[in-house]
Each structure stands twice: as structure tokens, then as C-alpha cells.
PyMOL Python script that loads the backbone (N, CA, C, O; Angstrom):
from pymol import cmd

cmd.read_pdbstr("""\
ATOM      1  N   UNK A   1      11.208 141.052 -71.390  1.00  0.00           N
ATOM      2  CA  UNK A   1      12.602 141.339 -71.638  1.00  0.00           C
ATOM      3  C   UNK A   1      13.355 141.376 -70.304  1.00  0.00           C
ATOM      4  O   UNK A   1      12.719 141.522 -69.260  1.00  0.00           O
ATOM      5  N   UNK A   2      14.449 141.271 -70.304  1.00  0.00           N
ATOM      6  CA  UNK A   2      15.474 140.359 -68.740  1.00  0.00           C
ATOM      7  C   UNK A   2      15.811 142.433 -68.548  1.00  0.00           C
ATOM      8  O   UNK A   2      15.768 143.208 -69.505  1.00  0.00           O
ATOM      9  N   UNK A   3      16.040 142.748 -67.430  1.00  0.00           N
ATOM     10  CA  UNK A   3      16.153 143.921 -67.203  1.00  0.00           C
ATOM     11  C   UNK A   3      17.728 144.309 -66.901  1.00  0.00           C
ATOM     12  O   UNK A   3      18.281 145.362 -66.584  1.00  0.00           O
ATOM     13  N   UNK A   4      18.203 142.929 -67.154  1.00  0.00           N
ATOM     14  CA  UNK A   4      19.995 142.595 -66.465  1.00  0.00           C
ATOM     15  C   UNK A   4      20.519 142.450 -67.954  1.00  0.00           C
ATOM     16  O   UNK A   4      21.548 141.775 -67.925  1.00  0.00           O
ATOM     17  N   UNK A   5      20.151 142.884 -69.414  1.00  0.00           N
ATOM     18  CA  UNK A   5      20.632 142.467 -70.727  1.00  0.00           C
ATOM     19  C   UNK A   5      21.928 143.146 -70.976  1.00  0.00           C
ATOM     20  O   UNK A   5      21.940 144.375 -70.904  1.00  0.00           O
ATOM     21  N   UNK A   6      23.083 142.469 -71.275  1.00  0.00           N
ATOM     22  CA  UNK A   6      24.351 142.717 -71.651  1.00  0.00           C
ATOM     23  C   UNK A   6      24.464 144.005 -73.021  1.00  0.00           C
ATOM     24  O   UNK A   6      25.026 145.100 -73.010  1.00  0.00           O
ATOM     25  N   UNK A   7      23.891 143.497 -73.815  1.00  0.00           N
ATOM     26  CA  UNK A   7      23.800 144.311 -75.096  1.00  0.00           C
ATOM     27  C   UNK A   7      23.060 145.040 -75.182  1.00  0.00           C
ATOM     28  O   UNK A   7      22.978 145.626 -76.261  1.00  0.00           O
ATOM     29  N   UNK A   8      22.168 145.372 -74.136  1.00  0.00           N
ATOM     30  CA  UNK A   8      21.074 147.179 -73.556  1.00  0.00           C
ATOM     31  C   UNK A   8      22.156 148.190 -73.819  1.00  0.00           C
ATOM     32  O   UNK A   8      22.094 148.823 -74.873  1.00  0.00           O
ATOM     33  N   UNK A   9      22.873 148.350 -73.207  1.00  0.00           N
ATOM     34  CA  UNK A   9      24.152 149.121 -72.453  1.00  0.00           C
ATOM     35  C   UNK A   9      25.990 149.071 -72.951  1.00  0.00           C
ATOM     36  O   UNK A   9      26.782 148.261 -72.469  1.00  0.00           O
ATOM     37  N   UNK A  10      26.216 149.725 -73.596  1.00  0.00           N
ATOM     38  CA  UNK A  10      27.692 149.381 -73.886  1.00  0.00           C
ATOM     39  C   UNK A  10      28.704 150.264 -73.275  1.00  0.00           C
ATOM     40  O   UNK A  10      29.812 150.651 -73.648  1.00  0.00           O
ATOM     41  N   UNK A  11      28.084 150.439 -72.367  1.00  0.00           N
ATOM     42  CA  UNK A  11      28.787 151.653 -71.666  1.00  0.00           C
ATOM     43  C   UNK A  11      28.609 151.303 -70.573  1.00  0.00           C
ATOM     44  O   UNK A  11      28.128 152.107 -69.775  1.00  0.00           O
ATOM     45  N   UNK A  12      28.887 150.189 -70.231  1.00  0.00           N
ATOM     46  CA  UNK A  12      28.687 149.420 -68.962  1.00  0.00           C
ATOM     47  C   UNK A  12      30.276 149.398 -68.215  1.00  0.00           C
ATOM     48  O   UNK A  12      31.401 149.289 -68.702  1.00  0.00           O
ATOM     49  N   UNK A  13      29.807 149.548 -66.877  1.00  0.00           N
ATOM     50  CA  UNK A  13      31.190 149.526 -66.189  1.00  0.00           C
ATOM     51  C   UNK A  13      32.131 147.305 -66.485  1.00  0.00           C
ATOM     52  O   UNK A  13      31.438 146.308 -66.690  1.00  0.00           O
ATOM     53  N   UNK A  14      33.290 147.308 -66.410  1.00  0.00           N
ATOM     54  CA  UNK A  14      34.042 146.096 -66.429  1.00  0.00           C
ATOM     55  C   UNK A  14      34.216 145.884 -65.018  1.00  0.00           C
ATOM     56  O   UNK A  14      34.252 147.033 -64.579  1.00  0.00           O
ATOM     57  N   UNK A  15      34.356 145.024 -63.955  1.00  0.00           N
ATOM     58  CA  UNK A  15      34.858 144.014 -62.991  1.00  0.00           C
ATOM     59  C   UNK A  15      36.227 144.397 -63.100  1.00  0.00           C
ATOM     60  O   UNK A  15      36.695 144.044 -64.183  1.00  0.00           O
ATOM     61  N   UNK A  16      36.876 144.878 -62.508  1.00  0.00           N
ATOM     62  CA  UNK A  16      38.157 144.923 -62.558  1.00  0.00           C
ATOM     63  C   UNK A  16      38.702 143.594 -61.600  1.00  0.00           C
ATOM     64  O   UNK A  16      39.887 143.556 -61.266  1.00  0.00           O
ATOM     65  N   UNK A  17      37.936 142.729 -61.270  1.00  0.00           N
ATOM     66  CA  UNK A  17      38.373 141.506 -60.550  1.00  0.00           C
ATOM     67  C   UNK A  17      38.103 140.234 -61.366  1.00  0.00           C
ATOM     68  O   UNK A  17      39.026 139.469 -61.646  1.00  0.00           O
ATOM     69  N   UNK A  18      36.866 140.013 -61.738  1.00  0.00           N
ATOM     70  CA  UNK A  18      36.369 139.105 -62.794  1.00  0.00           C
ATOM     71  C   UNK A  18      35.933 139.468 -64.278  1.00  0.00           C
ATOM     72  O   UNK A  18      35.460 138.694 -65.111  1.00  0.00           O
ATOM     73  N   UNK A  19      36.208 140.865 -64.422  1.00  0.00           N
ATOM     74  CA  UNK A  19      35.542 141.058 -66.346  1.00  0.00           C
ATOM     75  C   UNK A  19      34.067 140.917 -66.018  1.00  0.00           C
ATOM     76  O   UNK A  19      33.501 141.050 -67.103  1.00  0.00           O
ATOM     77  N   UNK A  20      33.344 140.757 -65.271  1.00  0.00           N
ATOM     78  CA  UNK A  20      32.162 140.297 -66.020  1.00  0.00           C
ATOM     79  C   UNK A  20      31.525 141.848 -66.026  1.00  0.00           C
ATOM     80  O   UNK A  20      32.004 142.651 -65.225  1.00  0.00           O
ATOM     81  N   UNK A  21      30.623 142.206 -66.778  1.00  0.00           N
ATOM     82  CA  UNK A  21      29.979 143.691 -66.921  1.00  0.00           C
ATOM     83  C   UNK A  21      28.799 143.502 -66.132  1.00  0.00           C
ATOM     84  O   UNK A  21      28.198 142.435 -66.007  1.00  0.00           O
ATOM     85  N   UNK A  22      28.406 144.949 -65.437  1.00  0.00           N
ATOM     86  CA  UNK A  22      27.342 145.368 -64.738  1.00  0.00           C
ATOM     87  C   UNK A  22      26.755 146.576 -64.553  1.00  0.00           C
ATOM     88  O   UNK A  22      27.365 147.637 -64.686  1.00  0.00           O
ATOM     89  N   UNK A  23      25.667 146.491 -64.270  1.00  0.00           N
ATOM     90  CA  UNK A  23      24.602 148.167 -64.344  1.00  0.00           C
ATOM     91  C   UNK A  23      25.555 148.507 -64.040  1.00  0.00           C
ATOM     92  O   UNK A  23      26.574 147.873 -63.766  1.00  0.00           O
ATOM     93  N   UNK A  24      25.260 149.987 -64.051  1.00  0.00           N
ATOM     94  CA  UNK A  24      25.937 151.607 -63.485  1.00  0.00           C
ATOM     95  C   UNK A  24      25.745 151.434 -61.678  1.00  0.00           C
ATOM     96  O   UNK A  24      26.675 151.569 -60.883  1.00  0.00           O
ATOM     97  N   UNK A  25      24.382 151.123 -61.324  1.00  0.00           N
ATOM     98  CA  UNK A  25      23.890 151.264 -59.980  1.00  0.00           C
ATOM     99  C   UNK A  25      24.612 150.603 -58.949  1.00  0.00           C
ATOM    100  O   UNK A  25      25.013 151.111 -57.902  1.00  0.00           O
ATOM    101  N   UNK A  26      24.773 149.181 -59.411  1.00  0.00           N
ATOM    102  CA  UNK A  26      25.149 148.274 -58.847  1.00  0.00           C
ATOM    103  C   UNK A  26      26.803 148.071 -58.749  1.00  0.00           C
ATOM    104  O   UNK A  26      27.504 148.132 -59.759  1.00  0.00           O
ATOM    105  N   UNK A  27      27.406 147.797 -57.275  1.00  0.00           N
ATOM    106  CA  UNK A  27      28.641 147.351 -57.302  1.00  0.00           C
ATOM    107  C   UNK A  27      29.304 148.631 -57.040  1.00  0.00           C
ATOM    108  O   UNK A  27      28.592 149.565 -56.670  1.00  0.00           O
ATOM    109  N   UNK A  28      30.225 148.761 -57.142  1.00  0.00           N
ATOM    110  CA  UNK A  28      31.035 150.203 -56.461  1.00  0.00           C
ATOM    111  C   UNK A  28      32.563 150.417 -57.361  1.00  0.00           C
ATOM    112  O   UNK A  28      33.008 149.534 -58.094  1.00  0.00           O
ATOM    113  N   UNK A  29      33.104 151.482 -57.187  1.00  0.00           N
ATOM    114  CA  UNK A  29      33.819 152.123 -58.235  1.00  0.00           C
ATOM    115  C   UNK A  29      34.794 153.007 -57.020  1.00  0.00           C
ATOM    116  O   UNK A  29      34.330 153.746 -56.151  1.00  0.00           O
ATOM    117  N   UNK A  30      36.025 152.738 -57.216  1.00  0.00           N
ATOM    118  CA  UNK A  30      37.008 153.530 -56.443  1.00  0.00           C
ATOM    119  C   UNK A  30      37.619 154.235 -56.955  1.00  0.00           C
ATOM    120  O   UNK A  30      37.900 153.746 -58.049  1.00  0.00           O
ATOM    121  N   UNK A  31      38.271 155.673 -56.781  1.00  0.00           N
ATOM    122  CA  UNK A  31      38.963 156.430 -57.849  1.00  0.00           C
ATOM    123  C   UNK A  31      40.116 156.260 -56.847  1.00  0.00           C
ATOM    124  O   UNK A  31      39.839 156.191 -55.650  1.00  0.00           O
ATOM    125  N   UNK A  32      41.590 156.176 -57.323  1.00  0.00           N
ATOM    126  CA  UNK A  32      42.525 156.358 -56.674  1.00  0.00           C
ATOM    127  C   UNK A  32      43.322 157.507 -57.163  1.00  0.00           C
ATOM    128  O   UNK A  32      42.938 158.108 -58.167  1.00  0.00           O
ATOM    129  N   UNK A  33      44.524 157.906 -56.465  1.00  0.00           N
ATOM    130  CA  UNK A  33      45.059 159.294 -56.569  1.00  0.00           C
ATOM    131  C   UNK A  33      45.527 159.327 -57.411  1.00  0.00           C
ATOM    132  O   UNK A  33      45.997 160.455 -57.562  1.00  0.00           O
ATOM    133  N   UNK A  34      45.843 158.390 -58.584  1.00  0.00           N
ATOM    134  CA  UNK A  34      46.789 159.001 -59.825  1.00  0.00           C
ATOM    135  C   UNK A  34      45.431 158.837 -60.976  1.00  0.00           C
ATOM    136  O   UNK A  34      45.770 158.627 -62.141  1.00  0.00           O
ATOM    137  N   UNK A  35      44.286 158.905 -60.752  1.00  0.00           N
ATOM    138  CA  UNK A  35      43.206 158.837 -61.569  1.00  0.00           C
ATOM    139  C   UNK A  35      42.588 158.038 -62.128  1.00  0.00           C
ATOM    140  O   UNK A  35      41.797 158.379 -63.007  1.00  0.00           O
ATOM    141  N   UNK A  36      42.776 156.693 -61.768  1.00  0.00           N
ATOM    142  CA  UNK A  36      42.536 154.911 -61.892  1.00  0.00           C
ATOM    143  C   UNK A  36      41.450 154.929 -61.202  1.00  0.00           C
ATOM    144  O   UNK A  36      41.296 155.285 -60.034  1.00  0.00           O
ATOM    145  N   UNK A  37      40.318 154.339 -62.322  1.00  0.00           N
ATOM    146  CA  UNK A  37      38.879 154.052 -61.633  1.00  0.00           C
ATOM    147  C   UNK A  37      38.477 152.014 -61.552  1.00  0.00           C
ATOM    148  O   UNK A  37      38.066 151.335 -62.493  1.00  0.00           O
ATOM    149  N   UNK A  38      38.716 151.640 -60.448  1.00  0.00           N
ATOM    150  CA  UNK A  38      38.879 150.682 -60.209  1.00  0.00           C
ATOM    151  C   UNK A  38      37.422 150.175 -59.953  1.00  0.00           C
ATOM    152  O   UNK A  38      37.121 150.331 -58.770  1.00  0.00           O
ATOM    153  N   UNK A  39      36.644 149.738 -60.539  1.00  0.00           N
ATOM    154  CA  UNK A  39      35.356 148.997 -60.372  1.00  0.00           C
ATOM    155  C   UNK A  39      35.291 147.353 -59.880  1.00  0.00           C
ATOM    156  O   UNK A  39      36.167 146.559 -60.219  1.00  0.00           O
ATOM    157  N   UNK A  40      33.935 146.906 -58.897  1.00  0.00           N
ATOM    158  CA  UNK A  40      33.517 145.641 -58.684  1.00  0.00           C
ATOM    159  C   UNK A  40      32.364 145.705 -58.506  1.00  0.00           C
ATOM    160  O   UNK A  40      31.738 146.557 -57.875  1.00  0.00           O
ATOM    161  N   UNK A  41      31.947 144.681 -59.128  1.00  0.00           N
ATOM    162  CA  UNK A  41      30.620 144.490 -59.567  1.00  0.00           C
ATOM    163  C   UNK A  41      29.972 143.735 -57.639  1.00  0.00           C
ATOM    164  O   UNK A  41      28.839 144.010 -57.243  1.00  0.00           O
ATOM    165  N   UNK A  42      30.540 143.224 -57.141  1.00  0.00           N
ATOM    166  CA  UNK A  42      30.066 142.871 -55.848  1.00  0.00           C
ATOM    167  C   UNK A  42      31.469 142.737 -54.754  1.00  0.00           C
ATOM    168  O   UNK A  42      32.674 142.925 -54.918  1.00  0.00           O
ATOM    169  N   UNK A  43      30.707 142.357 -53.698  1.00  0.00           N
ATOM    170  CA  UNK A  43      31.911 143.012 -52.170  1.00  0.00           C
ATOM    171  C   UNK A  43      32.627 141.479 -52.276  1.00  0.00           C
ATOM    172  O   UNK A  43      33.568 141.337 -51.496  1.00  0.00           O
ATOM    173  N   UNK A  44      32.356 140.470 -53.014  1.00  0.00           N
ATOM    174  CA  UNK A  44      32.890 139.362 -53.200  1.00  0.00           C
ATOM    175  C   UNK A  44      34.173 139.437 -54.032  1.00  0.00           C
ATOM    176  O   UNK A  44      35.176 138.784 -53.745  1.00  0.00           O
ATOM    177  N   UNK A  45      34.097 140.181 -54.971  1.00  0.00           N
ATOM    178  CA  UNK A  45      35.318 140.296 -55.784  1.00  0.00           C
ATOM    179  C   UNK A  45      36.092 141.593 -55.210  1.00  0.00           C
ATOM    180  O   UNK A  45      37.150 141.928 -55.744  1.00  0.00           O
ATOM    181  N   UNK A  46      35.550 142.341 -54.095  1.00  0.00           N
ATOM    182  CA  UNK A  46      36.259 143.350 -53.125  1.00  0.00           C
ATOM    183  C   UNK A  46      37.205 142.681 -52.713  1.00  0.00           C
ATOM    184  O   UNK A  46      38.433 142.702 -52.789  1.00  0.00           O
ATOM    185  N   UNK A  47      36.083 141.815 -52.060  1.00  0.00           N
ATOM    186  CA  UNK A  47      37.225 141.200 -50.227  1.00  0.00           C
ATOM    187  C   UNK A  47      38.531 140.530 -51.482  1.00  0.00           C
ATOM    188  O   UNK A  47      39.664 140.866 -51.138  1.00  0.00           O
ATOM    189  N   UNK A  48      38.501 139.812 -52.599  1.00  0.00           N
ATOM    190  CA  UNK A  48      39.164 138.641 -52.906  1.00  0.00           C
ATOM    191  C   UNK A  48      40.787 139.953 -53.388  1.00  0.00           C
ATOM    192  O   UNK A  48      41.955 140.089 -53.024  1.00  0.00           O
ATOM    193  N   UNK A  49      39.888 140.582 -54.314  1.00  0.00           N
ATOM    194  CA  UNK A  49      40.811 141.446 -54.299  1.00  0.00           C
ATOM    195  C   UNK A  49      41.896 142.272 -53.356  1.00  0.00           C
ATOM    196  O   UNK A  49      43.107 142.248 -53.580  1.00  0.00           O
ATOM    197  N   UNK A  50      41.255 143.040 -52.221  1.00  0.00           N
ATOM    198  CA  UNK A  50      41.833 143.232 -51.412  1.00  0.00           C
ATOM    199  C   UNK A  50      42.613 142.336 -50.818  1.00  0.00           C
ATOM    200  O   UNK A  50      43.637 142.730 -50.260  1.00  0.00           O
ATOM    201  N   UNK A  51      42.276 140.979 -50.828  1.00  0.00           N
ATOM    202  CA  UNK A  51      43.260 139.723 -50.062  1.00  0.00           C
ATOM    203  C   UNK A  51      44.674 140.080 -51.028  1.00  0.00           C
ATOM    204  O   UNK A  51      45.803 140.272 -50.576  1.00  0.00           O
ATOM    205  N   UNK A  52      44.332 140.104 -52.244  1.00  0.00           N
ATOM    206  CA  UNK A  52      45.416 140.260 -53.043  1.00  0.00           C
ATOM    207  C   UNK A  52      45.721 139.220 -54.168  1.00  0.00           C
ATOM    208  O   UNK A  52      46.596 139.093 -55.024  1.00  0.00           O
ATOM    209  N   UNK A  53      44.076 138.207 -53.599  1.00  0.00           N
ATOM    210  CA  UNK A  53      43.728 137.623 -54.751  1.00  0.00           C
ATOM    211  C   UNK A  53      44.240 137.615 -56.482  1.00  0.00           C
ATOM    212  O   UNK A  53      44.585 138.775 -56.705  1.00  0.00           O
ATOM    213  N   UNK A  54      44.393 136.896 -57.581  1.00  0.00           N
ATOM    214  CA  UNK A  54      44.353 136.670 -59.269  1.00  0.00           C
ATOM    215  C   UNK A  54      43.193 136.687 -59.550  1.00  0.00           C
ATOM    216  O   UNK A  54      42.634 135.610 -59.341  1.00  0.00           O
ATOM    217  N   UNK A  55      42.332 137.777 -60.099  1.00  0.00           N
ATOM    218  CA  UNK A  55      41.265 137.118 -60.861  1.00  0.00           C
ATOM    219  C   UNK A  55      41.213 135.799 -61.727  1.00  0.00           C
ATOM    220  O   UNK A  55      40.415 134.909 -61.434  1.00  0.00           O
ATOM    221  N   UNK A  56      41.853 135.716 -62.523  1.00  0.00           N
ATOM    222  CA  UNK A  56      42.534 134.831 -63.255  1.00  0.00           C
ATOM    223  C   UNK A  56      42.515 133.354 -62.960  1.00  0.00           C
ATOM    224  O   UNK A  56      42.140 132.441 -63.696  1.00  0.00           O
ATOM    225  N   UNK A  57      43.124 133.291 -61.406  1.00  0.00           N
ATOM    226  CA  UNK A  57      43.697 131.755 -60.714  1.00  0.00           C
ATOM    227  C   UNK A  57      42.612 131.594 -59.977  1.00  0.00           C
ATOM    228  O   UNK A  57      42.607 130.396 -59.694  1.00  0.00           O
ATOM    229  N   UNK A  58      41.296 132.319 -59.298  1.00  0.00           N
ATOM    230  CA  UNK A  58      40.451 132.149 -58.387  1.00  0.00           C
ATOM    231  C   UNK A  58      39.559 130.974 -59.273  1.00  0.00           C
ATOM    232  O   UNK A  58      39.717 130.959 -60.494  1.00  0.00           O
ATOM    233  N   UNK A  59      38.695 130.072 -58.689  1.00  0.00           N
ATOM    234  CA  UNK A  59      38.113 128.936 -58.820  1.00  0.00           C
ATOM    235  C   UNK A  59      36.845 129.698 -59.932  1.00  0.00           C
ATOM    236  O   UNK A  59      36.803 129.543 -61.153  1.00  0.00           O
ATOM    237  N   UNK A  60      35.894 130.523 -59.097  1.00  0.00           N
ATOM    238  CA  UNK A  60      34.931 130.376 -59.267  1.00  0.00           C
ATOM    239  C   UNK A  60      34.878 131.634 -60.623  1.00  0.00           C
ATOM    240  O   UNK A  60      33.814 131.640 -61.241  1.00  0.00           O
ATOM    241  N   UNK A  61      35.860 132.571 -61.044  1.00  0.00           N
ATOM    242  CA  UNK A  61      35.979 133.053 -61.723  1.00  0.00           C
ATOM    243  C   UNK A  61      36.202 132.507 -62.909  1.00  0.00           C
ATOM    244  O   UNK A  61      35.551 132.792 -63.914  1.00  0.00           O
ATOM    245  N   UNK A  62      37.361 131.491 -62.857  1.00  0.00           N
ATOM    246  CA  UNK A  62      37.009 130.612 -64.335  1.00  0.00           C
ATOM    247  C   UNK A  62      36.362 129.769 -64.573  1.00  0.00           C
ATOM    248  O   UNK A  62      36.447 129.188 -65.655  1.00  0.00           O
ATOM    249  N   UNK A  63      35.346 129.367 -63.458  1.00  0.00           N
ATOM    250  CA  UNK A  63      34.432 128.744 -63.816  1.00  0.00           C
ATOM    251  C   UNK A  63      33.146 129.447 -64.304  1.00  0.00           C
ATOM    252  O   UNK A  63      32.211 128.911 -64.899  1.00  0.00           O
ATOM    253  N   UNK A  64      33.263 130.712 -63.953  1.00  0.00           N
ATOM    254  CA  UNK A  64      31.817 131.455 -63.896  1.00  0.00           C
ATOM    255  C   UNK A  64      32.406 131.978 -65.876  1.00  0.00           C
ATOM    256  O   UNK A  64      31.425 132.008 -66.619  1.00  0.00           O
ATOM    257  N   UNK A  65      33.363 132.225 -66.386  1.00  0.00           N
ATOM    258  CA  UNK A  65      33.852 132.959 -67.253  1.00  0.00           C
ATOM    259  C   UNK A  65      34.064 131.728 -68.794  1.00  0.00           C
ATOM    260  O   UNK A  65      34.009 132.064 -69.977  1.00  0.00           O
ATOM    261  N   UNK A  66      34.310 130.269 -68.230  1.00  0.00           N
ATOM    262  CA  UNK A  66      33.941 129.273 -69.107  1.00  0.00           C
ATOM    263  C   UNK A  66      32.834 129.164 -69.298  1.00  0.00           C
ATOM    264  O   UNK A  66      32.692 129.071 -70.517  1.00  0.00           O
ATOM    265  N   UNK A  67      31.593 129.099 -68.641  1.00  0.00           N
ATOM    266  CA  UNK A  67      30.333 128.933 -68.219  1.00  0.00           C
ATOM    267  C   UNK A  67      29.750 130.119 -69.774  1.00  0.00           C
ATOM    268  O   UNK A  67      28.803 129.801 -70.494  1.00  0.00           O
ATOM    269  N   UNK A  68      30.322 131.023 -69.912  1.00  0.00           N
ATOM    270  CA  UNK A  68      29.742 132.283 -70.222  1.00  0.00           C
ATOM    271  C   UNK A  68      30.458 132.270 -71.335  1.00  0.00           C
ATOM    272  O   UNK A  68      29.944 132.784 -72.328  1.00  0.00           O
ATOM    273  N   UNK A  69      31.556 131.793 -71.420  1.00  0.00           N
ATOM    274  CA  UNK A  69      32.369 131.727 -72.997  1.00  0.00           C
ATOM    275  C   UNK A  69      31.968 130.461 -73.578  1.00  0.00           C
ATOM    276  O   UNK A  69      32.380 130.371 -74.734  1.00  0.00           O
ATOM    277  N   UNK A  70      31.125 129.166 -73.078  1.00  0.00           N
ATOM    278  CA  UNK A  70      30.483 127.996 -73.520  1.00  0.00           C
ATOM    279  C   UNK A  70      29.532 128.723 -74.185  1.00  0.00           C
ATOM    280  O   UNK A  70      29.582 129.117 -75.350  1.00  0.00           O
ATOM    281  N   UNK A  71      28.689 128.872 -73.403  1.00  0.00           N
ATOM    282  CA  UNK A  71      27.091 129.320 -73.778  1.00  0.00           C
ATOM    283  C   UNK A  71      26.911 130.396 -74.833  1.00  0.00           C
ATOM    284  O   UNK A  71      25.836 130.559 -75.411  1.00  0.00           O
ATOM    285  N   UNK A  72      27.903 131.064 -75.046  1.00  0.00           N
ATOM    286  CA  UNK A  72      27.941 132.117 -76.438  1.00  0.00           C
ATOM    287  C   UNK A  72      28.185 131.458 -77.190  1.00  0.00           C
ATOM    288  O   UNK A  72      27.342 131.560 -78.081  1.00  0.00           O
ATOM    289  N   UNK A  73      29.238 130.434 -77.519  1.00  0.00           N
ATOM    290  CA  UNK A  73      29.792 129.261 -78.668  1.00  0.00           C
ATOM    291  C   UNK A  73      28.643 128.840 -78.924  1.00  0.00           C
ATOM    292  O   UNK A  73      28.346 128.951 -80.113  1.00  0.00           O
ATOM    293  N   UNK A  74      27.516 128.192 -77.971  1.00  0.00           N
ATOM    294  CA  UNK A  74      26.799 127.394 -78.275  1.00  0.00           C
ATOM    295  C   UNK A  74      25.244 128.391 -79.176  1.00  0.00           C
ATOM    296  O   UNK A  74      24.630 128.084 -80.198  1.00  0.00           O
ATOM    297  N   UNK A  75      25.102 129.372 -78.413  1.00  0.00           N
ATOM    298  CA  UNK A  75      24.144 130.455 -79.009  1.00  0.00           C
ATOM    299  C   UNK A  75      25.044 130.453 -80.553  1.00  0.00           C
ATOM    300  O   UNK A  75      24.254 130.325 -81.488  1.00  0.00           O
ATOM    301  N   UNK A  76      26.387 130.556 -80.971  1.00  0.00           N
ATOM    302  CA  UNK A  76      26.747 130.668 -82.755  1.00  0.00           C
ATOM    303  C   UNK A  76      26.632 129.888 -82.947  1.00  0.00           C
ATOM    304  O   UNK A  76      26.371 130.028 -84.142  1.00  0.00           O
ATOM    305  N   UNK A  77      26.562 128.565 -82.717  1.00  0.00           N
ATOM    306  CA  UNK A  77      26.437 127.493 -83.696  1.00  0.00           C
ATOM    307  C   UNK A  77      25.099 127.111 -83.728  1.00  0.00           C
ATOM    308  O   UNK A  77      24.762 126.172 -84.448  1.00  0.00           O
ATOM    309  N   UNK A  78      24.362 127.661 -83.103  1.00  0.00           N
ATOM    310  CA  UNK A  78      22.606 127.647 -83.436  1.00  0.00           C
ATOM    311  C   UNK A  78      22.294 128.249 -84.701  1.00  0.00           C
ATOM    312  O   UNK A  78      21.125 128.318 -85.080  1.00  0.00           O
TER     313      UNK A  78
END
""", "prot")
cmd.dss("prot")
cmd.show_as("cartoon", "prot")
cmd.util.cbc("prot")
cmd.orient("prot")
């Protein structure tokens, strides 16, 4: 069994840069002063963010997020 399984855990933190979900352990979580818990799953979607980056408009985000919305289509029509 994959130890990284999406549907283990539904109480998984969100990417506040790319959506994609990840362990608890992994990736880092900022609280800011009006009580906004801002999560990233890696220092890659940090830095992009902090640039001031779109999740949205970045390359590899909609490619990584088609990639992942293909492959579920294709798992239902099995």
C-alpha cells in the first residue's frame, strides 16, 4: 500500500498555492495575525508565492493539476 494515499486522510492540509493535498508532517503552515492558516506543501510553491506569483497562471501547476484531473476521468471510465 503507497504510504502517500489521498483517501487515507481527509483531514489533510490544502496547498494554498497549488490545491494539491499533503501529510500533516510535510510542508509548512503559517498563521497570520487576523487568524488565516496559510499552508504549502513545498518551499517551491513558497518562493512562487511570495514572488506574488497566480497559482492558477503558473505553468507547472496546470500542468501538474490536468495531469491529476486526466487520470481520475480515466480511473471512472474504467
Amino acid at each position: 500500500m503507497c504510504r502517500f494515499n489521498v483517501e487515507e486522510n481527509v483531514n489533510m492540509p490544502t496547498c494554498s498555492f497549488c490545491k494539491s493535498r499533503f501529510k500533516e508532517p510535510r510542508g509548512l503552515t503559517i498563521f497570520t495575525f487576523d487568524g488565516k492558516s496559510i499552508h504549502y506543501c513545498s518551499s517551491k510553491c513558497r518562493r512562487n508565492a511570495k514572488l506574488g506569483r497566480d497559482g492558477r497562471k503558473v505553468n507547472w501547476v496546470r500542468k501538474s493539476a490536468g495531469f491529476l484531473a486526466n487520470k481520475e476521468e480515466g480511473e471512472e471510465k474504467q
